[in-house]
MMTF fields as JSON, N, C-alpha, C and O atoms, coordinates in Angstrom:
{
  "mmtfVersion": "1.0.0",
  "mmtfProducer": "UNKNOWN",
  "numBonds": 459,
  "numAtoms": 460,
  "numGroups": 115,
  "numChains": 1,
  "numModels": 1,
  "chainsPerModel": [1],
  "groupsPerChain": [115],
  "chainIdList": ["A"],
  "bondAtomList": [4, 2, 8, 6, 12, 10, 16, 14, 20, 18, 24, 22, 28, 26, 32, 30, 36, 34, 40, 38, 44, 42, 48, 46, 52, 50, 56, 54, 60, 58, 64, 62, 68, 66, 72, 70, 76, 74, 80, 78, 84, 82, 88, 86, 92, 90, 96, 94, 100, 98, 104, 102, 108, 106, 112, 110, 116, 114, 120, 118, 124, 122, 128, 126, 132, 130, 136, 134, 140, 138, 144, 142, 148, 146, 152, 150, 156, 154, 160, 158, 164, 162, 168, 166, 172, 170, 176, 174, 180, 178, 184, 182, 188, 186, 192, 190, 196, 194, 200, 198, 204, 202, 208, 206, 212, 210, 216, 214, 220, 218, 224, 222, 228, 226, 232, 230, 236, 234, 240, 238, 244, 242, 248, 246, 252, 250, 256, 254, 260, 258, 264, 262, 268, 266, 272, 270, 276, 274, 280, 278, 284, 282, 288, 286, 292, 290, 296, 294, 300, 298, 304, 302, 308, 306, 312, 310, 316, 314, 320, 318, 324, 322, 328, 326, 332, 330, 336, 334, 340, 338, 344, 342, 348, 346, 352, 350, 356, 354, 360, 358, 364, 362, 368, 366, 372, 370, 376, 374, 380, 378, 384, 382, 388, 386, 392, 390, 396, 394, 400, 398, 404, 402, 408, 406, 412, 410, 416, 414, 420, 418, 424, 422, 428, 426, 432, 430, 436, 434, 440, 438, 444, 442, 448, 446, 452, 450, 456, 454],
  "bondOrderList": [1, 1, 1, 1, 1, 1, 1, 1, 1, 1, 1, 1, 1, 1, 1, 1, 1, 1, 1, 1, 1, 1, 1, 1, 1, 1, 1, 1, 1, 1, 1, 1, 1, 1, 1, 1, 1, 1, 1, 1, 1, 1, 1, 1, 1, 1, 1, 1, 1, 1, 1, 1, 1, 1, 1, 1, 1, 1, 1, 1, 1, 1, 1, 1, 1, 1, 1, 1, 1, 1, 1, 1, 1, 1, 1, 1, 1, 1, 1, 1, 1, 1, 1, 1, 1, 1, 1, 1, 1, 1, 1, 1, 1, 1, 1, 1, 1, 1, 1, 1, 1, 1, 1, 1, 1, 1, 1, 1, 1, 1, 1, 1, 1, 1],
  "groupList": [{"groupName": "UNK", "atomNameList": ["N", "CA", "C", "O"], "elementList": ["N", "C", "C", "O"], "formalChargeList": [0, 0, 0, 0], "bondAtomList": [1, 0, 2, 1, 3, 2], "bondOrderList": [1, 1, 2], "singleLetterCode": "X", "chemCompType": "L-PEPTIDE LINKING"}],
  "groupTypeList": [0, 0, 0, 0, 0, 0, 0, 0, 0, 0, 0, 0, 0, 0, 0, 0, 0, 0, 0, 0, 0, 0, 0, 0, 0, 0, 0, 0, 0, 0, 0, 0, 0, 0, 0, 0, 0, 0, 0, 0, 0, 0, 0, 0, 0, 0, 0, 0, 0, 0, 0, 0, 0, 0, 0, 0, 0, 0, 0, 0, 0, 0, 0, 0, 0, 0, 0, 0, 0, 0, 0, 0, 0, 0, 0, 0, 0, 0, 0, 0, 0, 0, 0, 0, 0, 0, 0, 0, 0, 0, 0, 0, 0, 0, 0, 0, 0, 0, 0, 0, 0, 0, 0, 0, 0, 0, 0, 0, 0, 0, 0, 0, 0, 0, 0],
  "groupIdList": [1, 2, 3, 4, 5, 6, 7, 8, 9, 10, 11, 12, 13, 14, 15, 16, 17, 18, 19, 20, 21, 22, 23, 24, 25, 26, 27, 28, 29, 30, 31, 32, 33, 34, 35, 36, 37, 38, 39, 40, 41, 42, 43, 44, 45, 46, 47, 48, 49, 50, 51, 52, 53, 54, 55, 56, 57, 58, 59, 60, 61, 62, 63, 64, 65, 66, 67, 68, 69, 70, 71, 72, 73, 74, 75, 76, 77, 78, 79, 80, 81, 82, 83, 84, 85, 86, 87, 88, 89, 90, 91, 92, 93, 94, 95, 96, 97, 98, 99, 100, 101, 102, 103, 104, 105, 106, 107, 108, 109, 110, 111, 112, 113, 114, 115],
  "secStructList": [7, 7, 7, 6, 2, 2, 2, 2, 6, 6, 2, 2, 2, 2, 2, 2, 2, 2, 6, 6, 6, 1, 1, 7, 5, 7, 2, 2, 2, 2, 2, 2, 2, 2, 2, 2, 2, 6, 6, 1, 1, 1, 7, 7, 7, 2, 2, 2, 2, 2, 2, 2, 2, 2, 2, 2, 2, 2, 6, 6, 1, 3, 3, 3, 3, 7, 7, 3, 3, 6, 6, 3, 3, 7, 7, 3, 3, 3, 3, 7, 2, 2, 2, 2, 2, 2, 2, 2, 2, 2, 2, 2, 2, 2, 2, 2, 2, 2, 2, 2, 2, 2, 2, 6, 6, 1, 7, 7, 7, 7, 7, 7, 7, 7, 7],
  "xCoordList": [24.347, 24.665, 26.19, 26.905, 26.528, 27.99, 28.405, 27.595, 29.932, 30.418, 30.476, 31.124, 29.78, 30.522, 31.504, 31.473, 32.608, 34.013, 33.994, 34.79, 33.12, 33.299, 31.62, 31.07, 31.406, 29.705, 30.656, 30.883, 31.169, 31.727, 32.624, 32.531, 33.656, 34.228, 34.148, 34.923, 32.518, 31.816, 30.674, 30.269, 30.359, 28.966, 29.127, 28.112, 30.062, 30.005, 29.834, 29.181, 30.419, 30.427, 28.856, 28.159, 28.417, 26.908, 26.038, 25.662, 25.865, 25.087, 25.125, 24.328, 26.354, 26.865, 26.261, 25.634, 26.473, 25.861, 24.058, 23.309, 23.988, 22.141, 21.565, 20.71, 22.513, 21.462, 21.402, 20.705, 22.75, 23.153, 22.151, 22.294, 21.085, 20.308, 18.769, 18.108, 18.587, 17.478, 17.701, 18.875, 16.667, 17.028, 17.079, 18.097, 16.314, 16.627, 15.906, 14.86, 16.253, 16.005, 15.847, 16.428, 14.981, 15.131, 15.94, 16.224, 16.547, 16.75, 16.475, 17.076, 15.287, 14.951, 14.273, 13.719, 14.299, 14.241, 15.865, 16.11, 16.555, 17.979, 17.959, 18.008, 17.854, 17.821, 17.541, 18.428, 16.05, 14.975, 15.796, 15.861, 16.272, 16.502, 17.835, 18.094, 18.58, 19.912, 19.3, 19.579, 18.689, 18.197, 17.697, 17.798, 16.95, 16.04, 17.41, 18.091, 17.482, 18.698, 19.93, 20.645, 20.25, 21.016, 20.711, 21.35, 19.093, 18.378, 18.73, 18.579, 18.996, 19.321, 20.413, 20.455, 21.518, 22.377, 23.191, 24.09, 22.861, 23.28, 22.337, 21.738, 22.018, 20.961, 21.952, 23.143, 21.129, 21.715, 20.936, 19.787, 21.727, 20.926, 21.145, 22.231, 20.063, 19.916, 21.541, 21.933, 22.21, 23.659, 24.687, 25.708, 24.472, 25.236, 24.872, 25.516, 23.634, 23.364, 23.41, 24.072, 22.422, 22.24, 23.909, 24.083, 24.732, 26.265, 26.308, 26.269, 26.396, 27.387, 26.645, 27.343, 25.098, 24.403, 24.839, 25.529, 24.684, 25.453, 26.74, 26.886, 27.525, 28.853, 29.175, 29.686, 28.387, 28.383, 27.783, 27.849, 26.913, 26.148, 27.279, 27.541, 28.078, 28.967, 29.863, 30.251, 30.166, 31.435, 31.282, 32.201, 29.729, 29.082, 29.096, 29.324, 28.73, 28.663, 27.222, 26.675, 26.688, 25.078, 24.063, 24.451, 22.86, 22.233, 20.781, 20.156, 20.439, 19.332, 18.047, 18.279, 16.691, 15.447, 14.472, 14.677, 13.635, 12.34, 10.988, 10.578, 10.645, 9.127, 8.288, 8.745, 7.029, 6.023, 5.374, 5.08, 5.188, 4.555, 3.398, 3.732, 2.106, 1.408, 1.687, 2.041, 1.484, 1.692, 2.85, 2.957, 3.724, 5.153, 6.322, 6.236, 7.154, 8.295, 9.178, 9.456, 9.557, 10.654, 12.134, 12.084, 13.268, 14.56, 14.877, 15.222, 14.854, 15.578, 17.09, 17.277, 17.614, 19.458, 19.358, 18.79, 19.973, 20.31, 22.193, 22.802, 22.564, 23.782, 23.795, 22.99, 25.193, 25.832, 26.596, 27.016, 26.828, 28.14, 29.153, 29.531, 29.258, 30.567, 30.388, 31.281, 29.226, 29.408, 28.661, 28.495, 28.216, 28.194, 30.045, 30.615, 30.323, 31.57, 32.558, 33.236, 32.306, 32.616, 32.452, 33.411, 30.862, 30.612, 30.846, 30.678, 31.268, 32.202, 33.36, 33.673, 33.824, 35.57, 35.491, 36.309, 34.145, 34.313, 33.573, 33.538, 32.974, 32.676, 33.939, 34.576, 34.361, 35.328, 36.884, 37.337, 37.161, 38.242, 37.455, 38.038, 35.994, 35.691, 35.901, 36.616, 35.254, 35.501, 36.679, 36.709, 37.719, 39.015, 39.396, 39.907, 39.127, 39.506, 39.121, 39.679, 37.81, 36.93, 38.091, 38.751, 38.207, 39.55, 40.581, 41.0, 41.098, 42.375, 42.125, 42.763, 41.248, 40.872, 40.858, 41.565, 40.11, 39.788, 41.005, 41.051, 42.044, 43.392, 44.104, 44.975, 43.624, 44.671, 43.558, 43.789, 42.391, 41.8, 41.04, 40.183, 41.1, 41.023, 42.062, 41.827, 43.039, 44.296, 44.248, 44.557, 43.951, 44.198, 45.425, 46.462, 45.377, 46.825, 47.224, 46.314, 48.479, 49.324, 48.955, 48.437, 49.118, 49.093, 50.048, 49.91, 51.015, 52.123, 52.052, 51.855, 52.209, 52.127, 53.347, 54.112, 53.438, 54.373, 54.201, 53.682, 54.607, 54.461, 55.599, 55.778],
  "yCoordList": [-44.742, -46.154, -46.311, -45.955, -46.823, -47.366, -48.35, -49.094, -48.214, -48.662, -50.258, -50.47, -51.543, -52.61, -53.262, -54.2, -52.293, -53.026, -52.998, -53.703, -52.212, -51.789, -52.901, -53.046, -53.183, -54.045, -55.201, -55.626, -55.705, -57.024, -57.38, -58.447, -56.252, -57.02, -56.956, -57.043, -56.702, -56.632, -57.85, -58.45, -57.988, -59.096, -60.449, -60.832, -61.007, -62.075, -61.783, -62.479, -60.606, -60.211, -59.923, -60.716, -58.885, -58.309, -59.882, -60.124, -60.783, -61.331, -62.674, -63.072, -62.809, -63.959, -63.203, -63.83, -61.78, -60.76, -60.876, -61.182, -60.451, -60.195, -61.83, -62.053, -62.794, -63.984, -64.843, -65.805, -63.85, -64.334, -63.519, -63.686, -62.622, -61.508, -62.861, -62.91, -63.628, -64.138, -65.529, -65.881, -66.565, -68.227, -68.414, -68.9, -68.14, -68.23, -67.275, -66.802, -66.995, -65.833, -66.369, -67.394, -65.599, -65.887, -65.282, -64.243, -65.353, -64.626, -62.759, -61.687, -63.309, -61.505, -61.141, -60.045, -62.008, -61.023, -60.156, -59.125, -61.188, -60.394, -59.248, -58.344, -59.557, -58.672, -57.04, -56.187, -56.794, -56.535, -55.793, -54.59, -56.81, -55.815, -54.91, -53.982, -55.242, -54.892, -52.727, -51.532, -53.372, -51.882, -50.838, -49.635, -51.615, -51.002, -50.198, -49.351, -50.669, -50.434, -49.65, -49.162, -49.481, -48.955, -47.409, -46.605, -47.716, -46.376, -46.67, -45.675, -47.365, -48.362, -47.462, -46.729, -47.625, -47.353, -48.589, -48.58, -49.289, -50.797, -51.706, -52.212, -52.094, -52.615, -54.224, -54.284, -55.251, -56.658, -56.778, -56.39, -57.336, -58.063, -59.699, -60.212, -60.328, -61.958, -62.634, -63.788, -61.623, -62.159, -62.106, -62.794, -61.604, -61.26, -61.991, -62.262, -62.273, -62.489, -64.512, -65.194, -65.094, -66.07, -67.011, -68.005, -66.651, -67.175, -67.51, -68.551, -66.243, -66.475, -67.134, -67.817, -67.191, -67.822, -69.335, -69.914, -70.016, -71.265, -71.405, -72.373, -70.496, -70.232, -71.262, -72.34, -69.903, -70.374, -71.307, -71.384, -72.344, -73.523, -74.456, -75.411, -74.098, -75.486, -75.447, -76.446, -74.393, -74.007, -74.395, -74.196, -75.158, -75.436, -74.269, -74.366, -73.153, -71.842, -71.606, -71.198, -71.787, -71.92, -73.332, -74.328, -73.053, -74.581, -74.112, -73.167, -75.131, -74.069, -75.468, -76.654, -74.698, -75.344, -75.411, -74.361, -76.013, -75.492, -75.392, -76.23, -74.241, -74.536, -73.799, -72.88, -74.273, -74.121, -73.279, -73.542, -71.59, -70.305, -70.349, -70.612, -70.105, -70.129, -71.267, -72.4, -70.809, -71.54, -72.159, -73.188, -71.601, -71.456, -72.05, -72.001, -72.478, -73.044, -71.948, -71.256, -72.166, -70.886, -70.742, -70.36, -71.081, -71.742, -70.978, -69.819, -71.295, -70.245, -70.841, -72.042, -70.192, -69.622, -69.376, -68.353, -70.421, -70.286, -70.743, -71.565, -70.06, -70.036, -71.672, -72.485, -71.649, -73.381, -72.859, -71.703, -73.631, -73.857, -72.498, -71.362, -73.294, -72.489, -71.404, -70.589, -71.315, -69.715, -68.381, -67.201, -69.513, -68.638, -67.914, -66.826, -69.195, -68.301, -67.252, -66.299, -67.975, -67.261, -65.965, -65.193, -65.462, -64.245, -63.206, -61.988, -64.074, -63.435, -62.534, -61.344, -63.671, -63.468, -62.371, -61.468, -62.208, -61.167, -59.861, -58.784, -60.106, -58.701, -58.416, -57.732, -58.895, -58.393, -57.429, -56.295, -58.162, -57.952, -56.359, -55.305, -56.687, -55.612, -54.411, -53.497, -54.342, -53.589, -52.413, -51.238, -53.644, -53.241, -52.444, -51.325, -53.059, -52.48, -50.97, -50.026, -51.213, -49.333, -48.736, -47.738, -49.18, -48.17, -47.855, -46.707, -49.04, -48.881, -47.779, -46.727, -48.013, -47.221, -46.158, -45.439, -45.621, -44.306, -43.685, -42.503, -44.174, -43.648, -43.11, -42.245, -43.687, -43.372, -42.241, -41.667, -42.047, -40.942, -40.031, -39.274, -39.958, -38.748, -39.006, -39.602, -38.53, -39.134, -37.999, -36.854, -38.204, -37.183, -36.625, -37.105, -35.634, -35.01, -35.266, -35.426, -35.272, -35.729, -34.599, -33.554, -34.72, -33.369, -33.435, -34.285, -32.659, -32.933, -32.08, -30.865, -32.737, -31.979, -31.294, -31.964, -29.797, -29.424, -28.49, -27.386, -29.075, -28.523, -26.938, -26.205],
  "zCoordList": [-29.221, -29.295, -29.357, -30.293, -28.363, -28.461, -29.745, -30.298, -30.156, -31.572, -31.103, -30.079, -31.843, -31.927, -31.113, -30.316, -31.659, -30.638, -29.439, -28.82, -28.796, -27.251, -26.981, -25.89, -27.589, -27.095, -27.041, -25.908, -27.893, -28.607, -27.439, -26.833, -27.107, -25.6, -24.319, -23.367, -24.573, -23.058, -23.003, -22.007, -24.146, -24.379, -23.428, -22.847, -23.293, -22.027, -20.942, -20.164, -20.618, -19.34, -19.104, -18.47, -19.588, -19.845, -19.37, -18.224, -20.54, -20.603, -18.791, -17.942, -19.081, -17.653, -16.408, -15.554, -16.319, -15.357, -15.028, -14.1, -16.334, -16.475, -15.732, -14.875, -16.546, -16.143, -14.681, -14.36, -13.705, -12.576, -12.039, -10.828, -12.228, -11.744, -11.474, -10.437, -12.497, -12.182, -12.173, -12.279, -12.05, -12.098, -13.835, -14.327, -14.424, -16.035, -16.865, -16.42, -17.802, -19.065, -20.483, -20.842, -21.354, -22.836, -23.549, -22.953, -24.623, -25.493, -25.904, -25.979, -26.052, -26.28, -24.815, -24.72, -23.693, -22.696, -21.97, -21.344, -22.467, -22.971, -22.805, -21.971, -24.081, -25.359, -24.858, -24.843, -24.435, -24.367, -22.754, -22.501, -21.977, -20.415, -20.604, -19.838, -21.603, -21.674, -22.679, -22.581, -23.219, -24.286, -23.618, -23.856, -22.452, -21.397, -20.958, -21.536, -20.022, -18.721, -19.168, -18.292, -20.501, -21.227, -22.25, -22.929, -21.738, -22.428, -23.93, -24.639, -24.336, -26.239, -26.585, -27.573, -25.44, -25.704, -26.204, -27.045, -25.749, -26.276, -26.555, -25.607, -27.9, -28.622, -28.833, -29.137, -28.594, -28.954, -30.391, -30.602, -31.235, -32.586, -32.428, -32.158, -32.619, -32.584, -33.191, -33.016, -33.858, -34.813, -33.563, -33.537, -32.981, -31.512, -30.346, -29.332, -30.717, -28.868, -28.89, -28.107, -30.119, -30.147, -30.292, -29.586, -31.027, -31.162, -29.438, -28.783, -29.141, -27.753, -26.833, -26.082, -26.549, -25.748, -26.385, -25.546, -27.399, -28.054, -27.096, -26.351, -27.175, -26.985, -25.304, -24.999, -24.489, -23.479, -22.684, -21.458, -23.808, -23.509, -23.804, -23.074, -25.113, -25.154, -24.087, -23.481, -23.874, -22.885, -21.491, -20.697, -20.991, -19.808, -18.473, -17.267, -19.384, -18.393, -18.396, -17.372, -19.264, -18.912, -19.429, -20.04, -19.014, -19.432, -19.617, -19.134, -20.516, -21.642, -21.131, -20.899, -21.096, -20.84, -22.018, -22.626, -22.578, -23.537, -22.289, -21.486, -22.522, -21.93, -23.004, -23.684, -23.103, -23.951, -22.84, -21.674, -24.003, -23.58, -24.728, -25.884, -24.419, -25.104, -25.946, -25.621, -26.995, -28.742, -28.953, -29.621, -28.429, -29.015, -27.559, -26.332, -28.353, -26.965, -27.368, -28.348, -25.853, -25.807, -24.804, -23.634, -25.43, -24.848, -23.578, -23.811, -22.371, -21.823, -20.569, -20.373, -20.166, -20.515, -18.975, -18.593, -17.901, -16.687, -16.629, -17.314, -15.81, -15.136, -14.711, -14.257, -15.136, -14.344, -13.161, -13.215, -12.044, -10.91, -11.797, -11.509, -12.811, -13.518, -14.203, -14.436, -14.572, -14.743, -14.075, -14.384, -12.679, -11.497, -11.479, -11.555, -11.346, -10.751, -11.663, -11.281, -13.398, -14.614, -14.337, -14.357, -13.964, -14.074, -12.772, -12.734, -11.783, -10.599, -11.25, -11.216, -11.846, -12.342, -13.189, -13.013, -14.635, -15.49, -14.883, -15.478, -13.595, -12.765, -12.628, -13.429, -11.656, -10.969, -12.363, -12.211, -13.201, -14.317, -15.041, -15.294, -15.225, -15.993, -15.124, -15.537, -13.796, -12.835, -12.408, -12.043, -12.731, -12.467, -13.947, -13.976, -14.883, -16.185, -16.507, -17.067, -15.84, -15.944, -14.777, -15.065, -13.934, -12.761, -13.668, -13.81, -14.421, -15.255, -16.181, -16.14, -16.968, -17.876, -17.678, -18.384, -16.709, -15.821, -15.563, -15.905, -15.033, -14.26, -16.021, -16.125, -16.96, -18.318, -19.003, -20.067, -18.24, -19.576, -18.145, -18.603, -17.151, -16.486, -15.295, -14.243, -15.626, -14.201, -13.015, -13.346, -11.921, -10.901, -10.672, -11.131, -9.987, -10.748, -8.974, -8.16, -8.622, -7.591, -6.466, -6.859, -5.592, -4.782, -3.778, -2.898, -3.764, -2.665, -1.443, -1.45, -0.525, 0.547, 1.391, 2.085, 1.237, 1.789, 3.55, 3.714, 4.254, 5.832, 5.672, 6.646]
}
């Protein structure tokens, strides 16, 4: 399981990602695909996941439905216009950041060419 700090400044990205994958999602199906896909290498807790889904409802990056499943209603969490394109922007930055990252903790070593 990866530490906190490294979940914590990936969690928008993650989640803006996962939900551009389908038309809308719940909570713990979240939850639930991220643990999967990660082999629970990255486990969400409701203290984590529910804030930022809030987060990005006020922020009009996503927009939230009730539908009644069985017994029980159950909120679920589609992408706006804007955070279609939100989660363009934090592909693309995270993307680049793993290159960055990469070049400072395994750097290829130069190779010069002499004729």
């Amino acid at each position: 399981m990866y530490s906190n700090e490294l979940v914590r400044g990936m969690l928008k990205t993650i989640i803006l990602q996962l939900l551009g994958e389908k038309d809308k999602m719940y909570g713990y199906e979240l939850s639930k695909l991220v643990k999967d896909r990660t082999e629970e290498k990255i486990v969400l807790t409701e203290g984590a996941l529910y804030p930022l889904l809030h987060k990005l409802e006020k922020d009009n990056l996503v927009i939230t439905s009730l539908e009644t499943v069985g017994n029980r209603k159950r909120k679920y969490y589609a992408l706006t216009p804007t955070g279609e394109t939100s989660a363009k922007e934090k592909r693309h930055e995270l993307l680049d950041f793993m290159k960055t990252l990469k070049s400072l903790i395994d750097p290829q070593p130069i190779v010069l060419c002499t004729y």
